[in-house]
C-alpha angles and dihedrals in degrees: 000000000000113000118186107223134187117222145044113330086202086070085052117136085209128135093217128031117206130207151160128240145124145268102270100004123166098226093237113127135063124323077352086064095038088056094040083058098041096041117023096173084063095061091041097060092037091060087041082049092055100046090045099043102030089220124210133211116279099038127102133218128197125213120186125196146151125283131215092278099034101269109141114242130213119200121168125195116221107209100226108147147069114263124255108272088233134352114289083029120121117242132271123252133285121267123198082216080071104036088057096043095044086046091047083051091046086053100053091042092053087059102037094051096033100242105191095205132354133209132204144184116224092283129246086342099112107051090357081068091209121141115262081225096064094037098053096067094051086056084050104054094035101035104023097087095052113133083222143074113267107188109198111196099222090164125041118217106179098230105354115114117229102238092237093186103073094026119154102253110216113204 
C-alpha cells in the first residue's frame, strides 16, 4: 500500500530506501549528495559496481551498511537516468521507460529479498528532470499492490521525521 509522507527520508524507519540515479553517476546532486555524505561506502561500491558491470538504465542495485547507531541500512539505486556522456559529466535525463523498468525491478527485489517497508523520494523529478504527474502512476501500477507499506516523500522537510505510522495510504 502506497502511503504519501512529508519529511527526510533520511530520517526514514524504512527497511529499503529507494532512489534514482544513474549509471555512473557522481553522487552530486540532491538525496544522491545527502547519501554520498551519510554513507560513503555506499558511493564507493556503487562506482566499483559500475566499472565492473557496465549498468544500464532500468536496473537496480542494492547496497547495505551500517547506520550511526549500528542499524543496517538498505538503499537501493534505481537506475533512471541517461548516463553521463563522459566521466566528470552530469547524467543524462530521466526517461519514464526507466522509471517503469527500474520500479518493476524494485518490485521484484522487494519479494524476492523480503523488504518489510520501502521508502522512496519523488523519483527521477529533481535532476531526471520528469514531471511528478507522469511518475506517480508508474509507482502506482508497480508498486500499488505491494503487501507492504511504500512511503513516497512527496514533500521534503530537511530534519523532520514523516511520521510513517499514521500516513495517508493512496490507493
Amino acid at each position: 500500500m502506497i502511503r504519501e509522507v512529508t519529511g527526510d527520508i533520511l530520517l526514514s524507519r524504512a527497511h529499503l530506501i529507494a532512489h534514482g540515479v544513474a549509471p555512473h553517476d557522481d553522487f552530486k546532486n540532491g538525496l544522491a549528495l545527502a547519501l554520498r555524505e551519510r554513507f560513503p561506502g555506499l558511493y564507493k561500491d556503487f562506482r566499483h559496481w559500475c566499472k565492473t558491470s557496465s549498468p544500464k538504465p532500468g536496473q537496480v542495485w542494492v547496497w547495505s551498511g551500517v547506520a550511526e547507531g549500528g542499524k543496517t541500512v538498505h538503499i537501493a539505486c534505481l537506475l533512471t537516468q541517461e548516463p553521463p556522456t563522459h566521466e566528470g559529466a552530469h547524467p543524462g535525463r530521466a526517461k519514464t521507460s526507466y522509471v517503469n523498468k527500474a520500479l518493476h525491478a524494485l518490485h521484484k527485489l522487494v519479494e524476492s529479498e523480503r523488504y518489510e517497508s520501502v521508502a522512496l523520494p519523488r523519483l527521477a523529478t529533481g535532476v531526471g528532470a520528469l514531471d511528478w504527474n507522469e511518475v506517480r502512476p508508474l509507482v502506482d501500477e508497480s508498486l500499488g499492490d505491494l503487501p507492504i507499506p511504500v512511503f513516497v516523500y512527496t514533500t521534503f522537510q530537511r530534519g523532520v521525521a514523516a511520521n510513517e505510522a499514521v500516513a495517508t495510504a493512496r490507493r
